[in-house]
FIVOFI-397150 format. One line per 8 residues: number of its first residue (from 1); for each residue y, z, x of C-alpha. Coordinates in steps of 0.2 Angstrom, whole numbers, plus 5000, padded with zeros to 4 digits. Example, Ala and Ser with C-alpha at 12.3 -4.5 7.8 and 13.67 -1.06 7.14 Angstrom:
BEGIN
1 = 4978 5039 5062; 4995 5036 5068
This chain:
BEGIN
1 = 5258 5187 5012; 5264 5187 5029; 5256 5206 5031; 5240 5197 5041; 5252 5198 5055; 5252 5215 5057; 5251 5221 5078; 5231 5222 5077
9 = 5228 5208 5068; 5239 5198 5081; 5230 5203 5095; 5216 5197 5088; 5222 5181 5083; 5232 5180 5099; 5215 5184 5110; 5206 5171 5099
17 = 5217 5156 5100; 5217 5160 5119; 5200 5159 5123; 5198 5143 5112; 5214 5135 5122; 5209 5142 5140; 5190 5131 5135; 5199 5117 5129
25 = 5209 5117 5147; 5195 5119 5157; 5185 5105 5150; 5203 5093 5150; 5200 5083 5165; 5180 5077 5159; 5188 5074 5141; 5206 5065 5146
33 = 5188 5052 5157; 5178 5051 5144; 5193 5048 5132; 5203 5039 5141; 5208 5023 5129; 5215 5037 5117; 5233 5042 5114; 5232 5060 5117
41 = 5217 5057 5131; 5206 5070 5119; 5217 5084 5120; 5210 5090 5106; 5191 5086 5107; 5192 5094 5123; 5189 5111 5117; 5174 5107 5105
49 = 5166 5096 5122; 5171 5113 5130; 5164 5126 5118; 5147 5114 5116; 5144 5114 5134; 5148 5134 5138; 5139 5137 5123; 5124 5127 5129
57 = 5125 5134 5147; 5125 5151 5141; 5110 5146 5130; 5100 5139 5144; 5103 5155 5154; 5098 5168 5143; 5084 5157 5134; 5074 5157 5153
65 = 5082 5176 5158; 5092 5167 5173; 5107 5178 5168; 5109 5189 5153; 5122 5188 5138; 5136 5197 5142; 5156 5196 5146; 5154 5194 5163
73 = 5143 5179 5163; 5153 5172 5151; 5168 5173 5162; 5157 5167 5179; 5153 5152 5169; 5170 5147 5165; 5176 5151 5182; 5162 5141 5187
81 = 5167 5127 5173; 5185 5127 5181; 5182 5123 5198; 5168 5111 5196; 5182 5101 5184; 5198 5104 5194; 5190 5102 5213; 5173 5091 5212
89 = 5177 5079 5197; 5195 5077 5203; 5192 5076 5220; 5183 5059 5216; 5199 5054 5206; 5209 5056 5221; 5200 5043 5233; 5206 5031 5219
97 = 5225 5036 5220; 5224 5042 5202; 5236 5055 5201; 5243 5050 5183; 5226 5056 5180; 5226 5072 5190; 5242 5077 5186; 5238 5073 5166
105 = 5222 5085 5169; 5230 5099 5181; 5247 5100 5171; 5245 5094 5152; 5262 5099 5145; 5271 5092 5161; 5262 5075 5161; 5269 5059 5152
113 = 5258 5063 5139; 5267 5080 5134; 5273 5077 5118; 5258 5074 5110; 5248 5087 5117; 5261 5098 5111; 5262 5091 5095; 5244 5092 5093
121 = 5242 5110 5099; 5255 5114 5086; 5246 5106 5074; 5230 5117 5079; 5242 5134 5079; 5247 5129 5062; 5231 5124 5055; 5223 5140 5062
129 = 5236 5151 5056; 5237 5142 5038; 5218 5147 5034; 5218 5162 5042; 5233 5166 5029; 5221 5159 5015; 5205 5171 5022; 5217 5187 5023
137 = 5216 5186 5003; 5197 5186 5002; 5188 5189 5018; 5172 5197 5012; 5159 5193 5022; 5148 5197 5005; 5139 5184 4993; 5132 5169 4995
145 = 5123 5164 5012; 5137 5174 5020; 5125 5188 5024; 5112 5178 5034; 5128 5168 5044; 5134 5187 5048; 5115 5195 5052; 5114 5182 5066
153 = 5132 5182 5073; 5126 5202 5075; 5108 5199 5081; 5116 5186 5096; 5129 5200 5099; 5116 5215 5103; 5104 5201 5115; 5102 5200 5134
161 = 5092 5184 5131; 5087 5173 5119; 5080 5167 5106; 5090 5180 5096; 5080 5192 5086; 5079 5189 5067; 5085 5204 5059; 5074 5201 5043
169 = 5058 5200 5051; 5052 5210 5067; 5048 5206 5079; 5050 5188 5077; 5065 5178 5082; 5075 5169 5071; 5068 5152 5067; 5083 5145 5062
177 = 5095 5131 5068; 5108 5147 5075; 5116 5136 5090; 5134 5136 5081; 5129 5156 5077; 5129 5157 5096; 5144 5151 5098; 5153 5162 5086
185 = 5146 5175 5095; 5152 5170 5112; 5170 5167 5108; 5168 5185 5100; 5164 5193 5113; 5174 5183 5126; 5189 5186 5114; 5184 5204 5110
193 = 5187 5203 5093; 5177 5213 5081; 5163 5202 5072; 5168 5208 5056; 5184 5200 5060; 5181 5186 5070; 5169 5179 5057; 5185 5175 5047
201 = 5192 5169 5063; 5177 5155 5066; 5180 5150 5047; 5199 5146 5051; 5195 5139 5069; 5181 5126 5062; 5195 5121 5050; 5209 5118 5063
209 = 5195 5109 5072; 5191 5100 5060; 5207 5094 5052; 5216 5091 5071; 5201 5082 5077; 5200 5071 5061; 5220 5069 5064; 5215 5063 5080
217 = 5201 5050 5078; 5216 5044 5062; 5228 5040 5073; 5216 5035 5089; 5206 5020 5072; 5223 5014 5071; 5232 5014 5088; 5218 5004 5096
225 = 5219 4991 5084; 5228 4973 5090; 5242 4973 5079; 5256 4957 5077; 5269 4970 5075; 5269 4986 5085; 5267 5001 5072; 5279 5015 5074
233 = 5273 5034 5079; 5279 5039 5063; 5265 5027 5054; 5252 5032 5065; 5255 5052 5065; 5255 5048 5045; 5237 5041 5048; 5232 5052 5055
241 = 5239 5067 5044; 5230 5058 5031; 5215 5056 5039; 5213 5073 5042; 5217 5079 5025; 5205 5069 5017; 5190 5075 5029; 5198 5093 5026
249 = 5204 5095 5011; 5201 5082 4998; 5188 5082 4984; 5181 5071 4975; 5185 5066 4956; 5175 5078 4946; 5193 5085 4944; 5194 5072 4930
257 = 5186 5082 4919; 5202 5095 4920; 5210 5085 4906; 5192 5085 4895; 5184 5101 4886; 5170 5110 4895; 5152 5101 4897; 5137 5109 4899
265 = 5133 5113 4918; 5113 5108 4915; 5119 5092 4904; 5133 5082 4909; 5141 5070 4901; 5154 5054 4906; 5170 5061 4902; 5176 5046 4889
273 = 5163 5056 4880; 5172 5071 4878; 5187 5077 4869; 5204 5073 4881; 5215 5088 4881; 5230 5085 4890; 5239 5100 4885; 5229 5112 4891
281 = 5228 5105 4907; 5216 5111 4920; 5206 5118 4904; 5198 5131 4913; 5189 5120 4926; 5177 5125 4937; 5178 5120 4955; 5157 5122 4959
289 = 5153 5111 4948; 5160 5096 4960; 5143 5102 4972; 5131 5101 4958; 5138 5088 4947; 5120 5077 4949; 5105 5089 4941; 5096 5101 4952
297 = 5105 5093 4968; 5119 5098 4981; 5130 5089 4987; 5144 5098 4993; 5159 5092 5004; 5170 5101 5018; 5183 5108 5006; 5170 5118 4995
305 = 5163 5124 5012; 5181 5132 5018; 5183 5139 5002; 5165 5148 4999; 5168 5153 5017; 5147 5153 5021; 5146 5152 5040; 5132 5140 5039
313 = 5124 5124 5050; 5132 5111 5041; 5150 5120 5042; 5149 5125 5062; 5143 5107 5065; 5158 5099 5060; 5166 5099 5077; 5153 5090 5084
321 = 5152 5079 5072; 5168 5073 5075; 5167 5073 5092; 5151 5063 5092; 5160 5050 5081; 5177 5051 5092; 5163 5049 5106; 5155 5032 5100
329 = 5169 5027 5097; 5178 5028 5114; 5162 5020 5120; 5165 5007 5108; 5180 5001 5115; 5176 5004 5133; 5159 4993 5133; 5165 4979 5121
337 = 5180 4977 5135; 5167 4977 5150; 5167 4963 5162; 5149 4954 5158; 5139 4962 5175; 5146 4981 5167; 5141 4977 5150; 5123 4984 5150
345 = 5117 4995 5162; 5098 4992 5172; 5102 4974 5169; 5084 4966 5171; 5090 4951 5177; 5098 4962 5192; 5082 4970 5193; 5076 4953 5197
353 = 5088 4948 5209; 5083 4965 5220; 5104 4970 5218; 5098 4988 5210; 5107 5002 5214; 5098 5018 5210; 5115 5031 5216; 5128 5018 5206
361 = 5117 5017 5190; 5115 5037 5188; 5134 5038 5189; 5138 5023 5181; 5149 5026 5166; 5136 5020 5152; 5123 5032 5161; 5132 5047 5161
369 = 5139 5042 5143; 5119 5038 5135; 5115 5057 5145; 5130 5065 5135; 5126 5056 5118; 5108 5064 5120; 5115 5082 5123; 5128 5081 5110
377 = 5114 5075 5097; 5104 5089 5105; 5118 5101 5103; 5120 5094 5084; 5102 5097 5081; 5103 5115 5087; 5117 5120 5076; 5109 5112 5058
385 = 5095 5100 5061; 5096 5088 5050; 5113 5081 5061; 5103 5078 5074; 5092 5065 5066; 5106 5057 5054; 5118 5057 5071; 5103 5051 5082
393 = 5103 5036 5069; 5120 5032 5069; 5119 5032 5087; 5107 5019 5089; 5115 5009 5075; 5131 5007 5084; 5123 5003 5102; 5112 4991 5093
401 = 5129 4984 5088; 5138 4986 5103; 5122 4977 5114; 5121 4964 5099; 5139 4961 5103; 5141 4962 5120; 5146 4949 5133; 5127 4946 5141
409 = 5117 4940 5128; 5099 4941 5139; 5088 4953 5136; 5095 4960 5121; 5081 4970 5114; 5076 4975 5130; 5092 4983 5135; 5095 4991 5118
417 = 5077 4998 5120; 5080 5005 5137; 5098 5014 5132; 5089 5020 5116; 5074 5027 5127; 5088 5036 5140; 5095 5045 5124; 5081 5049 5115
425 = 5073 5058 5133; 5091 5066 5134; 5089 5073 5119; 5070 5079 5120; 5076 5088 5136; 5093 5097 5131; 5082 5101 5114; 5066 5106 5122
433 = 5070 5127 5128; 5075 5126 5106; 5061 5119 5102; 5050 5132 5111; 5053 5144 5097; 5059 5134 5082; 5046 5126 5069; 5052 5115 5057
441 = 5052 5119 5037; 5047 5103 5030; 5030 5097 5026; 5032 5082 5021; 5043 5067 5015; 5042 5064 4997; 5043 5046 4988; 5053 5048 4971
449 = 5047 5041 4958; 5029 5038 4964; 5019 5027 4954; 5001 5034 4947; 4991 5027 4959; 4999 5034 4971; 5000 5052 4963; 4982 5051 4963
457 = 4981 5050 4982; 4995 5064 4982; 4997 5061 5003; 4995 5048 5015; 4999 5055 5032; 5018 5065 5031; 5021 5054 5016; 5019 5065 4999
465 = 5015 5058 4982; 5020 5072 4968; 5019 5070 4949; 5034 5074 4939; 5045 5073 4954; 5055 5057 4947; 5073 5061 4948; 5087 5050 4952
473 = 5108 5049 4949; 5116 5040 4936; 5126 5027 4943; 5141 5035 4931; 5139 5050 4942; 5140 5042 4957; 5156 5034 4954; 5162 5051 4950
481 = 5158 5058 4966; 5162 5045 4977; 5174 5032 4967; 5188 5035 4978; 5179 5029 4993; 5173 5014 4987; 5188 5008 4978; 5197 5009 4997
489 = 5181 5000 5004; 5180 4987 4990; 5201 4984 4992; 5196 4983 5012; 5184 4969 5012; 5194 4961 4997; 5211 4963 5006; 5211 4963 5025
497 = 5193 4963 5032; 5192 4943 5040; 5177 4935 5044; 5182 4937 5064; 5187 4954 5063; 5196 4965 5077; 5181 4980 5085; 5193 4992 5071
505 = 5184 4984 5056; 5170 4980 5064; 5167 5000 5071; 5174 5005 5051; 5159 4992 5043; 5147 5002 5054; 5153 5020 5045; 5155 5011 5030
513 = 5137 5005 5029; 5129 5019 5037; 5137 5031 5023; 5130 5021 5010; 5112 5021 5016; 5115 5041 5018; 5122 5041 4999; 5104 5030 4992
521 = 5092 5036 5004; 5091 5053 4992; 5088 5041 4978; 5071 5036 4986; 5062 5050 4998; 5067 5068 4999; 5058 5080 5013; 5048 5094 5006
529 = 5054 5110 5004; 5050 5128 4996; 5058 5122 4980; 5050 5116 4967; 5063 5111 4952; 5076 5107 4967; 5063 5095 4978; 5079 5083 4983
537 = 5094 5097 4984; 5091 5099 5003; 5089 5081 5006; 5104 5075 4997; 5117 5090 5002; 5114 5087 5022; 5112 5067 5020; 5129 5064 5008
545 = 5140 5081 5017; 5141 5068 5032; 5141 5054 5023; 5157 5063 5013; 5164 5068 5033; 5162 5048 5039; 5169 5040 5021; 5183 5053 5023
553 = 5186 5046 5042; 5184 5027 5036; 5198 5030 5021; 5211 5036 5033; 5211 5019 5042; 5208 5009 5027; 5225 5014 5017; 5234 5013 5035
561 = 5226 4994 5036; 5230 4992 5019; 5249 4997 5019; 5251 4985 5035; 5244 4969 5026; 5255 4973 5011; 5270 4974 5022; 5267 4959 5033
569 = 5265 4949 5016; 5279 4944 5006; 5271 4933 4993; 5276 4937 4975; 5257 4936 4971; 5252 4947 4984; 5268 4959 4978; 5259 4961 4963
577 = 5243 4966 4969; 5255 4977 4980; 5259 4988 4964; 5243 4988 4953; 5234 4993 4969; 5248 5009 4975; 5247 5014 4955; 5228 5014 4954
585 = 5226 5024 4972; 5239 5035 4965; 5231 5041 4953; 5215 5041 4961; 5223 5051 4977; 5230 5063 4964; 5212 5068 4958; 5204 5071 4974
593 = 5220 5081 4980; 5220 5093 4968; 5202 5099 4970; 5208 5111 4984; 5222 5119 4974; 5209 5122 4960; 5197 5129 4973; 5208 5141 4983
601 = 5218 5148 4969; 5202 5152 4960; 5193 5161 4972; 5206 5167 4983; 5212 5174 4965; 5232 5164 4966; 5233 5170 4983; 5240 5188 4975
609 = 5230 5201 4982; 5232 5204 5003; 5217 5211 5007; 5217 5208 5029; 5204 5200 5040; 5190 5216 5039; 5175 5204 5031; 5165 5224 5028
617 = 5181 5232 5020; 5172 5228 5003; 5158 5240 5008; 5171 5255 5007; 5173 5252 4987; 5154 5246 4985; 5145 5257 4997; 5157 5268 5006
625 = 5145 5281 5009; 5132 5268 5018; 5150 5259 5025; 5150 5275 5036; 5133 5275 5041; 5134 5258 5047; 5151 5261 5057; 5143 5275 5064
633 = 5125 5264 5072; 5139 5249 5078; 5146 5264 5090; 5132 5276 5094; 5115 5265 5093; 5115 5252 5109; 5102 5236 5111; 5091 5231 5095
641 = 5076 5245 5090; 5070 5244 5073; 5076 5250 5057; 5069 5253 5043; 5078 5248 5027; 5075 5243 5009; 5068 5225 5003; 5074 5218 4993
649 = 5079 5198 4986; 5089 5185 4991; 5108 5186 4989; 5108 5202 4984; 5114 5218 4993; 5097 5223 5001; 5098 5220 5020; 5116 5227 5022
657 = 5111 5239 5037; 5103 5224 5047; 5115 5211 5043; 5130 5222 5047; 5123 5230 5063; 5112 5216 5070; 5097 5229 5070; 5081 5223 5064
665 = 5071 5229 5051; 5055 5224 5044; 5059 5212 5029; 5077 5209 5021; 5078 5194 5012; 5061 5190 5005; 5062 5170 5000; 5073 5166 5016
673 = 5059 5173 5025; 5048 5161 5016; 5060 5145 5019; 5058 5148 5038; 5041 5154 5041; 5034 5140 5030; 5023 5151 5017; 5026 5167 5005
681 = 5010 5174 5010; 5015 5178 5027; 5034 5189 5022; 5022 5193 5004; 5011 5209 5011; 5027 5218 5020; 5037 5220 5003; 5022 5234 5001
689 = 5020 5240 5016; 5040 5246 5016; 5038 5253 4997; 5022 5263 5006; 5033 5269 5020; 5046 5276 5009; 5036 5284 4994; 5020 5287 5001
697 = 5015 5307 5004; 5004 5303 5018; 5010 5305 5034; 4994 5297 5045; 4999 5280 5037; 5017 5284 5037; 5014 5283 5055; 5001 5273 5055
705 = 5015 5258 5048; 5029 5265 5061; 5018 5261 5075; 5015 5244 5066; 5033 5237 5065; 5038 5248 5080; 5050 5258 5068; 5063 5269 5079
713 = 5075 5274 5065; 5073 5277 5047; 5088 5274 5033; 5090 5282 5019; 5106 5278 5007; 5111 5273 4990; 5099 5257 4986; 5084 5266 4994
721 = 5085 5278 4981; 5089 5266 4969; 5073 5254 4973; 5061 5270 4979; 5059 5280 4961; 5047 5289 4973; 5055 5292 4988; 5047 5306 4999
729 = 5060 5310 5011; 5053 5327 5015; 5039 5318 5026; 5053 5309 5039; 5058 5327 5043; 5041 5332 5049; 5038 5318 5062; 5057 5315 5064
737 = 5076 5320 5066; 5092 5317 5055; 5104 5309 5071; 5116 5305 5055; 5122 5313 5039; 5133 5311 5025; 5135 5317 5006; 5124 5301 5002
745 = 5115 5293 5018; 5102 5302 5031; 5098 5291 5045; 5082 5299 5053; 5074 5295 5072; 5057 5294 5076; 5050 5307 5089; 5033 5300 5093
């Protein structure tokens, strides 16, 4: 097992955790102000604040051809990064005399807070180092939406500037939501790790980031809470050990049906329906089936995304989902502790009274805090779109909560109005160079179950009214996927939430609500997509995977809560309860637990076979002849001509050259064309064009089509020949040169 740590694989690693840990310590000083109120002063959320804001920087740069991508300006900037944090910001720290501050910022593992920035360093090394174990057993960068993730990672890597070309389509750029593609690609090439390899490594990162930053909003829920008696470390590390698990790991409690004969996929059925089989336990259970339980939906969950190992939106946004949340909630218990003249920022009676300060408002805390909320939703937005609108709404729910319950109860609405206006212009502004070259795929927002006369209008507006588009979950089903969460949500109001609750509950109540209305909202609209039999997948997978992340984050400090009201109550009543309530969340906990251990022995195949972190070694037993070729452009073909290369569908092999060099070529996968430029008829007339360029005789329109798509190299290899019955090599020849040959592959460059 322990062969991942070979000596090339360990400078890699080595180069990879560094980079990740020198960003983190740049970026300490803004993240130990803005999360201040937290035990460990977001130690860990600084190095996803860091990677968002040099990632976005970056962005900016090449997006209006300031500076290109490269090492060196990737270096400038965090030189850059560092002074501005280490001179300017805590220079004004220094007027005040704060040098716990400075020294905390300057000097981490020398501060009074040492221990639990080593601890939680630690836990990242560990956490980092436990998946990459898991990935070395299947690190494939093959199947699924794995070649897309890897085509962009490649297309950012060969570009001066952005937007990044899309590698199944010249010469468009990709219209996708790539920001958390981007910043694969810069820690790449910061770190100099391979792409083949530091693909893996992002997979095992987001996962250590995800399971340390979760540990850390666990133990932050709970440490912030007004107890009677003061809660030991160990109980607190245990939340937050939890915490993190459960956002991480956890599944939800299809596992049931391990102890049940096999259903049908297409057809469901409860479980007491079926024939209990306890002897042949797990009875050959299949983990997917947890993602697509509910008919022709998604909705997966983090632990399914780890193990599939697709290098998606949803997956690279889970950092900043976390530190969004991590985020409100430091604001949380900062402006709900404010004196009543700091609790709202632009006060209208100050405005009034002529006592406005325009300098002291733009630095004030809450308007620098509003300006970073709209760049992190930005940022959200720009790594899988959907988060920026559901976080844009969470957003405004708990400021309208925050306002509602604040100290100055004038002008209420207008106040929450302005701070929503200062977020939402943030957020058109950081997202506007994005937005310059990205069109939307939806068309519309479907209403389930639409009544006939409705149907008869079809659309009023964005609003679509589609016949035989009535589909909605059994509650049964519901319970099944997320039971666990609302047996701790219904034992929290039930046990311990009071009427005059402490800001803890109240900010939990907000998650709690917020996940619900993400679970239901699928029941009711969907937005339209290119699918016709799946019309609410989409919807439901990105609406109920945050809702999963948030009742994940709320169960944590539920139990916790729990555990304390149980101890501090020594009534034999309530000991009763005590033991019904640990038996029943036992079993419950034991369900959703194992759904990892199903999941990674099955496809990492019982963690037997060692097969390193190279995600294009599979290539050598598929394609080893094409495996060549392609090792061959990464090293001798610089910047990003054109090659041409077979069509073919989605999720098959076809597009292996462009994915695996970041070249583009004219069409690779047909229907994710069709998803992103809205309409099959424009990707449709290529799919010939490519079959004329490989079979036809002629060369006047053989050049004739070169020109066209601006073709400099032409490849020729195993699946060519396989989709080309008619393949007319002999032409390429004539108006070109072989630059590459093997027993299987000739790779030809155009001379005119």
């Amino acid at each position: 097992m322990f062969a991942v740590f070979n000596s090339i694989n360990t400078i890699f690693i080595f180069n990879w955790w560094l980079t990740i840990f020198v960003i983190g310590y740049v970026f300490l000083p803004i993240s130990s102000s803005i999360f201040g109120k937290f035990l460990d002063k977001g130690y860990l959320f600084s190095k996803i604040l860091g990677i968002s804001i040099l990632g976005y920087t970056i962005f900016l740069l090449g997006t209006f051809h300031i500076l290109p991508f490269s090492l060196f300006t990737c270096l400038l900037l965090i030189i850059l990064f560092f002074l501005l944090n280490y001179f300017f910001f805590l220079k004004k720290r220094e007027k005040k005399n704060n040098h716990s501050f400075i020294k905390t910022a300057l000097f981490p593992f020398f501060s009074k807070d040492r221990k639990i920035f080593i601890l939680e360093e630690i836990l990242f090394i560990i956490a980092l180092f436990f998946w990459i174990i898991i990935k070395s057993f299947q690190p494939d960068i093959h199947g699924l939406e794995k070649y897309m993730d890897f085509g962009f990672i490649n297309s950012i890597l060969r570009s001066e500037y952005f937007p990044a070309r899309d590698i199944w389509f010249t010469p468009y750029s990709i219209n996708y939501y790539y920001f958390g593609h981007l910043v694969t690609a810069i820690l790449t090439k910061i770190s100099s790790v391979p792409s083949q390899i530091s693909f893996n490594l992002m997979l095992a990162t987001l996962f250590s980031l995800t399971f340390t930053a979760s540990f850390s909003l666990g133990i932050n829920l709970l440490n912030s809470f007004d107890f009677k008696k003061k809660i030991s470390r160990k109980f607190l590390f245990f939340t937050g050990f939890l915490t993190a698990f459960l956002v991480t790991l956890a599944g939800n409690l299809h596992t049931i049906f391990a102890f049940f004969r096999s259903y049908s996929v297409e057809n469901p059925v409860p479980f007491w329906q079926l024939e209990f089989l306890p002897n042949t336990f797990p009875n050959s259970y299949w983990y997917p089936n947890a993602t697509r339980f509910i008919y022709n939906t998604i909705h997966e969950f983090p632990a399914y995304s780890w193990v599939v190992s697709d290098l998606h939106g949803h997956v690279l946004d889970i950092p900043f989902v976390l530190l969004m949340v991590a985020f409100l909630f430091s604001m949380f218990l900062n402006l709900t502790q404010k004196k009543e003249e700091h609790n709202n920022i632009f006060l209208l009676t100050s405005l009034r009274a002529n006592k406005f300060n325009l300098k002291q408002q733009l630095f004030s805390y809450e308007f620098l805090s509003l300006i970073l909320l709209g760049f992190l939703l930005a940022v959200m937005y720009m790594t899988n779109a959907w988060d920026g609108g559901i976080y844009l709404l969470f957003t405004l729910l708990i400021l309208f909560f925050i306002t509602l319950n604040g100290k100055n109860k004038t002008n209420i609405i207008a106040n929450f109005i302005l701070k929503t206006s200062i977020i939402f212009i943030s957020f058109i502004i950081f997202s506007l160079p994005f937005n310059f070259f990205f069109k939307p795929f939806t068309s519309g927002i479907g209403l389930l179950c639409a009544p006939d006369f409705l149907t008869n209008l079809e659309k009023i507006g964005p609003f679509l009214f589609e016949a035989n588009h009535c589909q909605t979950s059994p509650l049964w089903q519901l319970i099944i996927l997320y039971g666990f969460f609302y047996f701790l949500v219904l034992s929290f109001f039930v046990l311990v939430f009071k009427t005059k609750s402490y800001k803890n509950d109240f900010f939990i109540t907000v998650l709690i609500m917020f996940s619900t209305i993400l679970i239901f909202i699928p029941e009711i609209i969907y937005l339209k997509d290119i699918y016709p039999a799946h019309f609410r997948a989409n919807t439901m997978f990105k609406l109920t995977y945050q809702a999963f992340i948030l009742l994940s984050l709320s169960s944590g400090y539920i139990i916790a809560r729990i555990f304390i009201y149980f101890r501090e109550k020594n009534k034999i009543f309530i000991k009763s309860i005590e033991v019904l309530w640990i038996i029943f969340f036992t079993l419950l906990l034991s369900l959703i637990i194992s759904y990892s251990y199903f999941a990674i022995n099955s496809y990492y195949g019982d963690l037997k076979n060692y097969q390193g972190l190279d995600g294009t070694k599979y290539l050598k037993g598929l394609y080893p002849n094409d495996y060549k070729a392609i090792q061959w452009l990464n090293k001798n073909i610089n910047g990003q001509i054109v090659i041409l290369e077979a069509q073919g569908d989605s999720y098959t092999d076809f597009g292996r050259v462009s994915t695996n060099t970041g070249l583009p070529t004219v069409l690779g996968w047909t229907v994710h064309e069709w998803l992103w430029r809205g309409t099959y008829d424009i990707p449709a007339p290529r799919i010939e064009d490519i079959k004329t360029l490989y079979e036809t005789s002629d060369k006047e329109k053989t050049k004739e089509l070169i020109k066209k798509y601006d073709i400099k190299l032409i490849f020729i290899g195993e699946l060519e020949k396989q989709k080309y019955k008619n393949l007319e090599e002999d032409k390429f020849k004539e108006i070109g040169k072989i630059i590459y040959k093997n027993s299987e592959v000739n790779i030809y460059q155009i001379n005119f």
